[in-house]
C-alpha atoms as one frame of an Amber mdcrd trajectory, in Angstrom:
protein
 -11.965 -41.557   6.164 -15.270 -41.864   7.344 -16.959 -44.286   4.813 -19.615
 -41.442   4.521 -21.597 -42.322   8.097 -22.999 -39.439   9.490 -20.929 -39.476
  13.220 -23.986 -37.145  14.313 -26.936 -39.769  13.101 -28.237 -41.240  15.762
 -27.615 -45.120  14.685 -24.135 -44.258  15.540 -23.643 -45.819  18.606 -23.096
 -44.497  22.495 -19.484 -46.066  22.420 -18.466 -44.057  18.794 -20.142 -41.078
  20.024 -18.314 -40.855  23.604 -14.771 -41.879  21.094 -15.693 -38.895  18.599
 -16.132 -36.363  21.712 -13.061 -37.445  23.031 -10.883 -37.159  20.252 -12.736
 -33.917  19.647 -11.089 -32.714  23.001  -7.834 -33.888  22.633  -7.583 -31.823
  19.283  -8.968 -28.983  21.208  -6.290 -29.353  24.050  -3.280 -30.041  21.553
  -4.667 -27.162  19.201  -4.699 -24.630  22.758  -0.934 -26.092  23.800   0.874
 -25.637  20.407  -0.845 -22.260  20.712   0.318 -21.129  23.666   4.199 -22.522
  23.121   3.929 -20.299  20.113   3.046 -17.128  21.651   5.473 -18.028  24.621
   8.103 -18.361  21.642   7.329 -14.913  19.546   6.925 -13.145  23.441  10.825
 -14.304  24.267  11.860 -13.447  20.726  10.672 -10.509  20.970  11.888  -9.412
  24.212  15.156 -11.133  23.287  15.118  -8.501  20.235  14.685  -5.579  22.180
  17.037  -6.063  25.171  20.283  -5.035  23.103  18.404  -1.952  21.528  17.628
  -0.756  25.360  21.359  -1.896  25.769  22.423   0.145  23.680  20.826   2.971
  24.204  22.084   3.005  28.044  25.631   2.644  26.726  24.868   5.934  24.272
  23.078   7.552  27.718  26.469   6.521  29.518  28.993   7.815  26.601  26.968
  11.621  26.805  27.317  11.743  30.419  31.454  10.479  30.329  31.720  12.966
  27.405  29.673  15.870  29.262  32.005  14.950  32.339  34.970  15.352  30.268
  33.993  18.847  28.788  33.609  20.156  32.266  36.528  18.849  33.824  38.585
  20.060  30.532  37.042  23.576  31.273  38.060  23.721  34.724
């Protein structure tokens, strides 16, 4: 890999150095994206989970008021 140099020494020259720094920052960047498209990812997944529990628990909300409708009108 790196033929045990010392990147840091400074023989190294100006040219590897400004190379290492660079590559340094496109791990960085690539290392922040995948990152972010995770947690984007997990955050729709897990709002996609929960819609059709709040779904259903409108419909329930909606079946006790047709059903509390229903006594009453039955009673009248």
């Amino acid at each position: 890999m790196t033929g045990g140099r010392n990147f840091t020494a400074p023989e190294v020259s100006e040219a590897q150095r400004a190379h290492n720094n660079l590559m340094m920052v496109v791990a960085t960047l690539t290392w922040l994206l995948l990152s972010f498209i995770t947690l984007l990812i997990y955050c729709c997944n897990y709002w996609q989970v929960l819609r059709p529990h709040r779904r259903l628990r409108s419909e329930e909300s909606e079946m006790q008021q047709q059903s509390s409708l229903l006594r009453v009108s039955v009673d009248d």
